[in-house]
N, C-alpha and C positions, 0 to 999 in steps of 0.2 A: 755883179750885174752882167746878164749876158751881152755881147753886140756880136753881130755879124759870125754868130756861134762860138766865140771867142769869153772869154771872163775877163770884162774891162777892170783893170787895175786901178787906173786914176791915169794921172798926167804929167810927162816930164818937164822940165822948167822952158823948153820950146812951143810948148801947149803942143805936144803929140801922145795919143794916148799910148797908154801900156796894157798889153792883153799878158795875159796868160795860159797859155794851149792847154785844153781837157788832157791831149795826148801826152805830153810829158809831166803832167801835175804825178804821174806814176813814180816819175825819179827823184819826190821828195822834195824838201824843203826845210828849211827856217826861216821862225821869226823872234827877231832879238829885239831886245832896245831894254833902257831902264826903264826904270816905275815909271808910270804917266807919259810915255812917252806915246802909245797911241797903241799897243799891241792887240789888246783884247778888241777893240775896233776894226783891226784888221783882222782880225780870227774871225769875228763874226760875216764881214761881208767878203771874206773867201769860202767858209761855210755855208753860207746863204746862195753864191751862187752856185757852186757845187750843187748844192740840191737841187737850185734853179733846172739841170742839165738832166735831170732824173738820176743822181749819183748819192748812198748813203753817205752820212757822215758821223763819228763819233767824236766828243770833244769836252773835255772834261773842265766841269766849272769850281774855281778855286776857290776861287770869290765870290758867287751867288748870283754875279751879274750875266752870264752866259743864258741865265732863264728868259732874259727879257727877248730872245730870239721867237718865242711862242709870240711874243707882242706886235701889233705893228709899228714903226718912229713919228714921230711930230716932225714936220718942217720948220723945227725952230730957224731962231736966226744964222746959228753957229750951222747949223747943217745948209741952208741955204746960202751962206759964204761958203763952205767946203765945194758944194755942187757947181758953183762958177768958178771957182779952180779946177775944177773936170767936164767942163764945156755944158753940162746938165743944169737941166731947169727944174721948175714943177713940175712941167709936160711932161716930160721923159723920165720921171723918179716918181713913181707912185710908193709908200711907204706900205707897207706889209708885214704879218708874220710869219713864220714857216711852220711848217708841220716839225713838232718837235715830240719826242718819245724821253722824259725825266726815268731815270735811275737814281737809287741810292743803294750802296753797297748795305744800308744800314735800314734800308725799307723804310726811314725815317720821312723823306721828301724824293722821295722817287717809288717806281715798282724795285721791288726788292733782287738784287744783281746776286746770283748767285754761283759758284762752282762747287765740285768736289773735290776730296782728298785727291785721289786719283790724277784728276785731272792735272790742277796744280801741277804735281810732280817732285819728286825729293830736291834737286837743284834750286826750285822755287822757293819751296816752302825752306830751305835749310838758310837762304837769305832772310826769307820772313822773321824764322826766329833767331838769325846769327850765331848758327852753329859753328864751331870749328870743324877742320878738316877731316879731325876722327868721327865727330858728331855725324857729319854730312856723309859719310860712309856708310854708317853704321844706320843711318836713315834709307839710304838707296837700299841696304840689303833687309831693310824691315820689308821695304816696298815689294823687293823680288820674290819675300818670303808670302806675302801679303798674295800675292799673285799666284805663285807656284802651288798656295792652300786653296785660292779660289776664294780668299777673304777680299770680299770689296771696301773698300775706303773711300764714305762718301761725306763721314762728317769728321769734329776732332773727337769724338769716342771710339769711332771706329781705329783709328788713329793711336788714341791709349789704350784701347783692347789689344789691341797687336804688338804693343810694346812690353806690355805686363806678358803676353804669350810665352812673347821671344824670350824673356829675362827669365820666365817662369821653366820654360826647357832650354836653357841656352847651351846645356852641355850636348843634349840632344843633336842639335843646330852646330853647336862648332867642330862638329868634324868635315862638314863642308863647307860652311862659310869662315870660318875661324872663330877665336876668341874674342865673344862680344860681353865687356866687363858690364855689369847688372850696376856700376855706377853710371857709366857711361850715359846708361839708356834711362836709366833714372833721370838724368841732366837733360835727354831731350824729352820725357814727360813734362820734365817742369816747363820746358819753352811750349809746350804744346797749353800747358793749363794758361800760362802767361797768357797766347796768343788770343786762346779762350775771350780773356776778362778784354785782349784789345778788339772784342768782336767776332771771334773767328768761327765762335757758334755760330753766326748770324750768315755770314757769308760762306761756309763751306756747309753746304747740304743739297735739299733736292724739292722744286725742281731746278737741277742747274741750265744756266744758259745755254741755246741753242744757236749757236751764231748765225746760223742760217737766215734765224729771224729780224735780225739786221737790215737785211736784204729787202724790203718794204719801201714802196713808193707811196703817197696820198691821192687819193682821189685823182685832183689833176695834174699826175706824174712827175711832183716833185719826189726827190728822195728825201728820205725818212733822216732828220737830223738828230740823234742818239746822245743826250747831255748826260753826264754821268756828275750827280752832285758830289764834291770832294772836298766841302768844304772842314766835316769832321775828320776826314781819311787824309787829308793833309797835315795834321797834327801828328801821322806816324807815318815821314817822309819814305821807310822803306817799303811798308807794307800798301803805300798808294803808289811808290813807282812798279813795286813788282806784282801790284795787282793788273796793271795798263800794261807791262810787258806779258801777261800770261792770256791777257786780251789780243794782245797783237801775233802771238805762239798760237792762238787756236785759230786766227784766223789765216796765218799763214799752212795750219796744216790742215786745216777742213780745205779751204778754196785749192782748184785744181789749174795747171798750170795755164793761163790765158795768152801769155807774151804780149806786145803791144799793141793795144786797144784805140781805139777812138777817143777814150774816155775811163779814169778809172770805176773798176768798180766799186770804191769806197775810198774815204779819206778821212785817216784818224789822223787829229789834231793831242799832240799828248803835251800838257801845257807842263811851267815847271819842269820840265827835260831835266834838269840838270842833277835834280834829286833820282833820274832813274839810274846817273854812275855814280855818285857818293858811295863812296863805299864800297864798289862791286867789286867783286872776285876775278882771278885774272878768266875763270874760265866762263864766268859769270859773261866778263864784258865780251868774249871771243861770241857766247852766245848773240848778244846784240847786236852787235857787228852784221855775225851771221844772218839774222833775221832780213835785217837792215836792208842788206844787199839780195837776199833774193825775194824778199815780198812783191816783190814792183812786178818780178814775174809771173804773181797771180795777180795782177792789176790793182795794187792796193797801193796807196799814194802816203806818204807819212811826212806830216811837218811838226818839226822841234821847235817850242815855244821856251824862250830861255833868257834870262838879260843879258847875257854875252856868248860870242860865239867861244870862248875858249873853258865853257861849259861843256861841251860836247868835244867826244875823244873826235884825235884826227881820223882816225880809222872809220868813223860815223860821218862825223864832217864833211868829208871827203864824198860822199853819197849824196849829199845833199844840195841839190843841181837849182833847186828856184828859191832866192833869197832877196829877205825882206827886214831891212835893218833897220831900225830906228834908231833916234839919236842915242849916244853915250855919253857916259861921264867921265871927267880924266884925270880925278884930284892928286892923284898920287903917281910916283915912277911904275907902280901896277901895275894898275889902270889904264896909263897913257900907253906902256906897251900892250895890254889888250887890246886898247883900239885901232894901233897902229898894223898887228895880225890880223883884225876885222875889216881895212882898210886894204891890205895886203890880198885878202883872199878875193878881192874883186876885181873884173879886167879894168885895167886902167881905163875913165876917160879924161881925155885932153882939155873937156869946157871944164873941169874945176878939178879941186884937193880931195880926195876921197877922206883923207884922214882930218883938214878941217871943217869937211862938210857934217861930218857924222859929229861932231861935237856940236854944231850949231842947225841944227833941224830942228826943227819946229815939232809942235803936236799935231800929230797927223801926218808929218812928212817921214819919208822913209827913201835911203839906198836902195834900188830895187835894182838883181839882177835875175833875168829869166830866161829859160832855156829854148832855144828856134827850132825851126819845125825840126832840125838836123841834131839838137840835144847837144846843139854848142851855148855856153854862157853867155848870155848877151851882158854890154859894156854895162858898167855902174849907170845909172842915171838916178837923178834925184826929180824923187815923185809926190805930188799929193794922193795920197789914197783916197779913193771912192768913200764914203760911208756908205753902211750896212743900211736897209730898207727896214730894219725891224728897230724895237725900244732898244738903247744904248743902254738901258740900265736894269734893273730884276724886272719882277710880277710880284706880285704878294704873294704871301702863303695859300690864301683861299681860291685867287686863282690860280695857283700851283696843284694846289690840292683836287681841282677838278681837270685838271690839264691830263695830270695821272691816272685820274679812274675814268675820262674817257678813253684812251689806248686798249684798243684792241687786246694789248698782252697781257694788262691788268689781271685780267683774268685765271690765264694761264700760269702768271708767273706770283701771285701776289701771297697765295697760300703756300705754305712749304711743306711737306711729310717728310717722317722719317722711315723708309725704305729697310727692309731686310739686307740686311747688312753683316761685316764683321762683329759689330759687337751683338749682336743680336747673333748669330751662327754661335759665338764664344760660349757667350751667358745660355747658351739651349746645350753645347757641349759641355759648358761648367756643370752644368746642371745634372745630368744624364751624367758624367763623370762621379759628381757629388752621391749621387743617387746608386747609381754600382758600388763604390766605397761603403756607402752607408747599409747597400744589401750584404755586401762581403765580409763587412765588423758585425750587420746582426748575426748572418749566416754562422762565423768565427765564434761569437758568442753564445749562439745557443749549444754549436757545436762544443765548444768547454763546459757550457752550464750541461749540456747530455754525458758528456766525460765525465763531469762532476760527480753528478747522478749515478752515474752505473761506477764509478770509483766506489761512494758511498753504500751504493749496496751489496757491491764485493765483498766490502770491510761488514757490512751486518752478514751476508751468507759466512762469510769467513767465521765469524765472532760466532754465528749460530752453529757452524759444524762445531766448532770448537766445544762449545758450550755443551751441545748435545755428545759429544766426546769424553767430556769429563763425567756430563750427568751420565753417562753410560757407563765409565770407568768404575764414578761413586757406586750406583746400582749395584753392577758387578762385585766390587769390594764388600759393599754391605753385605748381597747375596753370601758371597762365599765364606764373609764373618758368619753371618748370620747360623750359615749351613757348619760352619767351623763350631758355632757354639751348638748348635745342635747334637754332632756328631759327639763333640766332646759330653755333652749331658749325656748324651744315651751309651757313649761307649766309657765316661768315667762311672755310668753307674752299675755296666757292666763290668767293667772291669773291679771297680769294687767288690761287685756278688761273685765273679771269677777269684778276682784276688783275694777274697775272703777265705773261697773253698780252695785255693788253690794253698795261698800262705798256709788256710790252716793242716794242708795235705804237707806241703815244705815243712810247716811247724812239727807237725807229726816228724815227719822226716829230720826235719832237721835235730829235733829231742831226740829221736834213735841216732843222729850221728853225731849228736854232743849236746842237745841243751838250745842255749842261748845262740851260739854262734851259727847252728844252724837254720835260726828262722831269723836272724840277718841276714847270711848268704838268702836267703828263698825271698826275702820281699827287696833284696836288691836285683835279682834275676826279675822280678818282677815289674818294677819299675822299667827299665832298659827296656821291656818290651812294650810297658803301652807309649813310652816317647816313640818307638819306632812307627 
């Protein structure tokens, strides 16, 4: 609730109220206390007047109960006891709701929250799916490679196209990146298909969030309160912390540098805090840290909602200048040391026990210190907080459901495409690869079956000279038998009518030179000459 430009907090046990400066709401905050101790009450009416001031807010509901901010509250009894603990009547508490803009990472009960691969970033995403240190490496240089080809990464197949790339040419790839083992990256497939089934089709696509559009006031210039349902996304405490830090990374590097304001320009409330360090990595938490400390430079205000302050590293803590404790519990040597640290981090004051106060606070009462116009910690006091002007508790589904499709961004943001991408670029180069391979095997192919071909009719031209070779040989053989028997007929039947007149001339002869022996000698002279 505004007063005197100021955000009335409630009232300390003097009956003095307690404000809180627009101007240093920048340098952060926490709100602790155990269960039921009053916190989400306080969320809501530091929320509600933040907007009151024309300031965004984002703030994420665990519970389901952060919707009932869309509602106006009832003056019950219990709120009008509270209001006479902070000097407030009827007159002066008129009950309302705020302009509120419902997300669901899951498009389930909100407009559908979206990012990209890209976006993200491999540090992010390598927590998402609890990679090891090789994994996370080997992730960064998918990313460089992903970039250096001009392959964009918008969902998670873009994401397993690029993996199957790498693996597919990794010998290619490791003479400048090194040896990236085809198990390795197998192993971040499978975190990728996991991530898949925990949603991660639903939330990494397009159109992704423009944080810009945060930045919306209502008609009469409250700011735009940004509930992000987490009720499902809470059941995977990493993947809802590092979804709200990749929220708080874009707004730190979209917004330009403001220094200090009158007033910020945004205030994210990120509740459950303590699931965003479970876990982290050393270079994980250096990132937070970092954030931490320079966001307030672009006027962005941040309070840790957490049940104990020794949830939040000292390096965070340490940042966090306007705080609001509710009671603790101390059943154990734990415990009691935790609150005697929660006790410890506030300036001492003199009218009571810091550390038996905070055991014995009430619902609704809270340790309050807050920062002066100079960004010094003012002393502990113990405060009734204000309640919130709106329903302390849900809205129902059906008015949820129209809360939603009235928003302006419904529109904008409610349908999703799938954008020309890596895997789309891949699957056109698979393809067009596929397709060259398959002209170069028919091309090789017909080229052998034409080798074939002209093989085979070598072997018939061969087979045929051949053939014609011999049939030409035979011919010739016959010929020259033929002309052989020929010759022999006509010259054995010459030579018979010769050797007849010739033997009988020898005969002659031969009987003048003996007889018998001489027509032997004459038909052997005879002979000898037709073999010649």
């Amino acid at each position: 609730m505004l007063k005197d430009g100021k955000i009335l907090i409630g009232r300390n046990s003097d009956g003095q109220d307690i404000y809180l400066l627009p101007q240093m709401s920048n340098r952060h905050g926490l709100v602790a206390g155990a269960t039921g101790t009053g916190k989400t009450v306080t969320l809501k009416a530091l929320a509600e007047s933040f907007s009151e001031i024309g300031v965004p807010v984002f703030i994420s509901d665990v519970k389901g109960d952060i919707s009932g901010m869309a509602a106006a509250g009832s003056l019950s009894e219990s709120i009008k006891s509270k209001l006479s603990k902070t000097g407030l009547n009827e007159d002066n508490f008129k009950p309302q709701g705020s302009p509120v803009t419902f997300w669901d990472i899951f498009g389930e009960k909100g407009i559908p929250l979206r990012t990209t691969i890209s976006e993200m970033g491999p540090l992010l995403l390598s927590r998402i799916m609890d990679l090891n240190d090789l994994q996370s490496n080997l992730l960064s240089i998918a990313f460089r490679i992903a970039d250096e080809n001009d392959l964009l990464l918008v969902d998670t197949k873009d994401l397993k196209a690029v993996l199957n790339f790498i693996s597919e040419n990794s010998k290619a790839f490791s003479a400048e990146y090194g040896h990236m083992s085809k198990t390795s990256l197998a192993a971040i497939l499978r975190a990728v298909v996991a991530l898949e089934i925990a949603g991660g089709d639903k939330f990494f696509g397009e159109p992704a969030l423009r944080i810009q559009d945060w930045f919306q006031t209502s008609m009469d210039g409250r700011g735009m309160i940004h509930v992000l349902n987490s009720q499902s996304l809470i059941g995977n405490g990493v993947l809802y912390s590092t979804f709200l830090l990749w929220l708080l990374s874009e707004l730190f590097e979209t917004l330009p540098e403001v220094g200090d304001l009158e007033k910020p320009r945004m205030v994210f409330f990120f509740d459950e805090a303590h699931l965003l360090f479970n876990g982290a990595s050393k270079v994980l938490l250096e990132k937070i840290e970092q954030v931490v400390k320079l966001i307030r430079s672009k006027g962005v205000g941040i309070f840790f909602c957490t049940q104990s302050p020794r949830d939040i590293p000292d390096g965070v803590l340490a940042q966090l200048g306007n705080k609001f404790e509710h009671a603790l519990h101390a059943y154990t040597p734990s415990e009691q040391k935790a609150v005697k640290a929660a006790a410890a981090s506030f300036r001492e004051n003199p009218a009571f026990d810091t550390y038996d106060t905070l055991l014995s606070l009430g619902i609704g009462e809270a340790i309050v210190s807050l920062l002066d116009e100079g960004g010094v910690p003012g002393m502990a006091e113990r405060a009734s907080i204000l309640p919130p002007k709106c329903s302390l508790g849900s809205i129902d589904d059906s008015t949820l459901d129209a809360e939603v499709k009235k928003s302006q961004l419904f529109i904008k943001y409610h349908e999703s495409f799938d954008p020309d991408s890596a895997y789309e670029f891949l699957m056109r180069r698979g393809l067009e690869e596929a397709a060259e391979a398959e002209k170069a095997e028919r091309e090789a192919a017909e080229a052998k079956e034409q080798a074939k071909i002209a093989k085979e009719e070598a072997k018939l031209a061969e087979k045929a000279a051949k053939e014609k070779e011999r049939s030409e040989k035979a011919a010739a053989k016959k010929k020259a038998a033929a002309a052989k028997s020929i010759g022999n007929s006509i010259f054995g039947t010459i030579g018979r009518e010769v050797g007849k007149s010739v033997g009988s001339g020898f005969g002659k002869f031969g009987k003048t030179l003996g007889g018998n022996a001489g027509a032997s000698l004459g038909r052997g002279i005879l002979n000898t000459l037709f073999k010649l």
